[in-house]
C-alpha positions as CSV (number, residue, x, y, z in Angstrom):
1,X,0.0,0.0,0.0
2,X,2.9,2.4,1.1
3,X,4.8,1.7,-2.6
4,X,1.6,2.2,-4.6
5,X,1.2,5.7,-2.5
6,X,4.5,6.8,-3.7
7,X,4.1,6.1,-7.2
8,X,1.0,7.8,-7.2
9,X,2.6,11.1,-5.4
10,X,5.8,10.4,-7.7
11,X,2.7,10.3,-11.2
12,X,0.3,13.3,-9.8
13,X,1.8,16.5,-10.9
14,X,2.8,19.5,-8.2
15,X,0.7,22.5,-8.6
16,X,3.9,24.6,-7.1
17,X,6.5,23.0,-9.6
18,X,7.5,26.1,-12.3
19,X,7.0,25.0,-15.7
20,X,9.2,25.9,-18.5
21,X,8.2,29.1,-20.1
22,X,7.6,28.4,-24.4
23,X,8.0,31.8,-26.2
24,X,10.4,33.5,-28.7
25,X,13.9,33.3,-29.2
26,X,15.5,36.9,-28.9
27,X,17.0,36.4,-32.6
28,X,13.4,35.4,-33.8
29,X,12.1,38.8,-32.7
30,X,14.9,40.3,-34.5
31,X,14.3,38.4,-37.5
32,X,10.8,39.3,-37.7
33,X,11.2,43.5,-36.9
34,X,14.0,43.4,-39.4
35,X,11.7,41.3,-42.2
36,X,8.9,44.3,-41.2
37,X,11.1,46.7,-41.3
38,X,12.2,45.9,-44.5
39,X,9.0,45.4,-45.7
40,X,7.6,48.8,-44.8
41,X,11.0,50.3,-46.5
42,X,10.2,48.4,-50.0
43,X,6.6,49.9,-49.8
44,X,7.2,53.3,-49.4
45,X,9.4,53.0,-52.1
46,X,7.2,51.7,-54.3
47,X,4.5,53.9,-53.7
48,X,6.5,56.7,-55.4
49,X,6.5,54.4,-58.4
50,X,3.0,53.1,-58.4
51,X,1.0,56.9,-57.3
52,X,1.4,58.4,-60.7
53,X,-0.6,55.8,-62.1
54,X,-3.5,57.2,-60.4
55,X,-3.4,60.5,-61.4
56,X,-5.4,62.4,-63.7
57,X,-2.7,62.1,-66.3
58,X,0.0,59.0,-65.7
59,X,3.4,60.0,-66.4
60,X,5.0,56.9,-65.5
61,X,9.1,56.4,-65.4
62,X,10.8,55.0,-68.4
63,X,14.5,55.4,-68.6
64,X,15.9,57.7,-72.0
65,X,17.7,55.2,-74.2
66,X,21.4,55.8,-75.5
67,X,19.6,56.3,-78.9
68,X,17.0,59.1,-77.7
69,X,19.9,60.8,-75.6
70,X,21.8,61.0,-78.7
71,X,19.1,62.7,-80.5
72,X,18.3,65.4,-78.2
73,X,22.1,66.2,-78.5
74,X,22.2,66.2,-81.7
75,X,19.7,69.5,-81.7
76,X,22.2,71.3,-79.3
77,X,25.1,72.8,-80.5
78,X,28.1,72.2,-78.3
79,X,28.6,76.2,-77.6
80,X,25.2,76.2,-76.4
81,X,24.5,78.6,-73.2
82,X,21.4,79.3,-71.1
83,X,19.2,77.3,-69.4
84,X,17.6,73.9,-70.2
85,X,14.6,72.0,-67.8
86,X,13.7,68.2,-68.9
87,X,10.1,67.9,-68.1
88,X,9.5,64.6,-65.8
89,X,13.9,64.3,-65.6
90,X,13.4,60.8,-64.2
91,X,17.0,59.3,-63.0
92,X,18.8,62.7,-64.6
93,X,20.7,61.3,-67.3
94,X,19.1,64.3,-70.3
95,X,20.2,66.6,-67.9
96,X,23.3,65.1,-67.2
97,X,24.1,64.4,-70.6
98,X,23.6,68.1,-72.3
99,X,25.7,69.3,-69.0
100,X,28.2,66.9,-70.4
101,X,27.8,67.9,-74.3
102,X,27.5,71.8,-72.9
103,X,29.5,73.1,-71.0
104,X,28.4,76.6,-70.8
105,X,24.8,75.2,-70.3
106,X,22.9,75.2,-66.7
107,X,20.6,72.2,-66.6
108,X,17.3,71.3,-64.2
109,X,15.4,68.6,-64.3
110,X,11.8,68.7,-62.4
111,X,10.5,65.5,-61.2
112,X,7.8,63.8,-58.8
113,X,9.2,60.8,-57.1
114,X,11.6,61.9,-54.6
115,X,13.6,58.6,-55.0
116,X,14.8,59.4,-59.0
117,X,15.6,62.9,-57.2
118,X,17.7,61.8,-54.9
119,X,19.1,59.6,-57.2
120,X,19.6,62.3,-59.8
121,X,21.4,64.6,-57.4
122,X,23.9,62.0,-56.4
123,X,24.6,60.7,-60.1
124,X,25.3,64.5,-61.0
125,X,28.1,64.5,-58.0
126,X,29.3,61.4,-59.3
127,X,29.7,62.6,-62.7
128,X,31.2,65.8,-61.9
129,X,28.6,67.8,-63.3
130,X,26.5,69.0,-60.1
131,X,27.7,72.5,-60.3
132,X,25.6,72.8,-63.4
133,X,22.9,70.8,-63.0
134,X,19.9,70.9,-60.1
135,X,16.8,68.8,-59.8
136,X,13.2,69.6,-58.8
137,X,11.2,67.5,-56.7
138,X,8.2,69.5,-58.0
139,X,4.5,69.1,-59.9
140,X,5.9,70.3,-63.8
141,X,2.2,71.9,-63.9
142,X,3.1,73.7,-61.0
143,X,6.5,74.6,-61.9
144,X,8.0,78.3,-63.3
145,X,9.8,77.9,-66.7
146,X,9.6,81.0,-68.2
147,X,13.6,81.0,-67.5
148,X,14.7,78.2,-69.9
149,X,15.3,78.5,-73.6
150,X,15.9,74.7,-74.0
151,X,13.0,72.4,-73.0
152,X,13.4,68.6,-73.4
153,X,10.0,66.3,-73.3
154,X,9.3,62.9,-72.4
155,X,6.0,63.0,-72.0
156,X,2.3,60.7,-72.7
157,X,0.0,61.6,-75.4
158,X,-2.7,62.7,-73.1
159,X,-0.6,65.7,-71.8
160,X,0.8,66.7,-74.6
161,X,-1.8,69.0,-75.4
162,X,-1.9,70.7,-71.9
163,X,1.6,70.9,-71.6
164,X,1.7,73.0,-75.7
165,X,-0.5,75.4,-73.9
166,X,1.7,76.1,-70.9
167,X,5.0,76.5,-73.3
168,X,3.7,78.8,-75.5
169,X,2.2,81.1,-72.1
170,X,5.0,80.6,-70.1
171,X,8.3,80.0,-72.4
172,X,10.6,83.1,-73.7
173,X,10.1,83.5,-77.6
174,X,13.6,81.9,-78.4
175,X,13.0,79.0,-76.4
176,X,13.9,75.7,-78.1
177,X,11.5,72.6,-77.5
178,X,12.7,69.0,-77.7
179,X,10.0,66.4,-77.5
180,X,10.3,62.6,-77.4
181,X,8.2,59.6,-78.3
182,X,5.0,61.8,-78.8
183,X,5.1,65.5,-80.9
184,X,3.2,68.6,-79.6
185,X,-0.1,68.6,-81.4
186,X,-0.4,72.3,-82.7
187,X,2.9,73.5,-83.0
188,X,4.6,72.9,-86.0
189,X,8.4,71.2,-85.8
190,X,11.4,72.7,-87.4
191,X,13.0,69.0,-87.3
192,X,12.2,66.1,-86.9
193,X,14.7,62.2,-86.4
194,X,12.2,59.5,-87.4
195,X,13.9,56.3,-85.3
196,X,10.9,54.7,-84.0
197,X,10.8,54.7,-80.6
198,X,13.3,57.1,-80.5
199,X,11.8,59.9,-83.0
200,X,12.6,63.7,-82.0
201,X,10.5,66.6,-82.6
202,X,12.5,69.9,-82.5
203,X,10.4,73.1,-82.5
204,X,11.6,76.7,-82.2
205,X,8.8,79.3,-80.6
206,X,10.4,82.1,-82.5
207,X,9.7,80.1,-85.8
208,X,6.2,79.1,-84.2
């Protein structure tokens, strides 16, 4: 009677015995903030990318090829001095480019996402060309270019038409225009390089 006793005592469980505590290894709650974290970072990010999609008019980013670079250029003499704005400037590389091709020419790019502007800005110091160039994080409806007598375009068929109407009010009379992938609907060109893709229209106000 007295063993049985004890193997029941030694079988029922103590209500005062501690048991081992299950939870979360320290490096699994780093993990998962980091993953979070990281996650957050990536959407933000993103969001720059995705929110002109949802505007009124979508002027979404697509890189310049060498080809379409090249053709701008080719519609700026060298000596060429002033000012030149690219219209939606994405990652910079019009405006660093005719900094490069001019080198008595100040160049500004006015774009949206803040990213491509940040990125802009530290491709120009990397390229040694940051003295002459500057970059907007601006609305282009919004922004003053009645100071630029070179104005490069890569815009979407839907804004051409607006965006005619605000060169003609707000551009000197001498101011050069230098649209890509889609013409101005009115004005008629000086120039034009048919490539495809990579067709240049090159108007002149004063010849407008």
């Amino acid at each position: 009677m007295i063993i049985e006793m004890e193997l029941l005592n030694e079988a029922a469980p103590n209500p005062l015995a501690k048991t081992p505590k299950s939870g979360m290894s320290t490096g699994g709650k780093i993990l998962i903030a980091a993953t979070g974290g990281v996650g957050i970072g990536l959407s933000i990010v993103c969001a720059s990318f995705v929110a002109p999609a949802f505007r009124r008019i979508c002027l979404p980013y697509v890189p310049a090829t060498t080809e379409q670079i090249q053709n701008v250029l080719s519609f700026m003499p060298k000596n060429s001095a002033g000012k030149l704005l690219d219209i939606g400037s994405g990652d910079g590389r019009i405006v660093m480019a005719a900094a490069q091709h001019c080198s008595a020419l100040k160049t500004d790019g006015v774009e949206l996402n803040p990213w491509l502007v940040y990125y802009s800005r530290l491709a120009a110091l990397r390229h040694g060309v940051s003295n002459r160039t500057r970059f907007f994080r601006k609305d282009l409806w919004k922004f003053d270019i009645k100071d630029y007598n070179f104005v490069v375009i890569f815009g979407v068929e839907q804004m051409m038409q607006d965006l005619e109407h605000k060169l003609i009010a707000e551009c000197p009379h001498n101011t050069k225009i230098i649209a890509c992938r889609f013409p101005l609907p009115s004005l008629e060109h000086v120039k034009i390089i048919e490539d495809g893709v990579n067709t240049v229209w090159f108007y002149d106000l004063n010849k407008s």
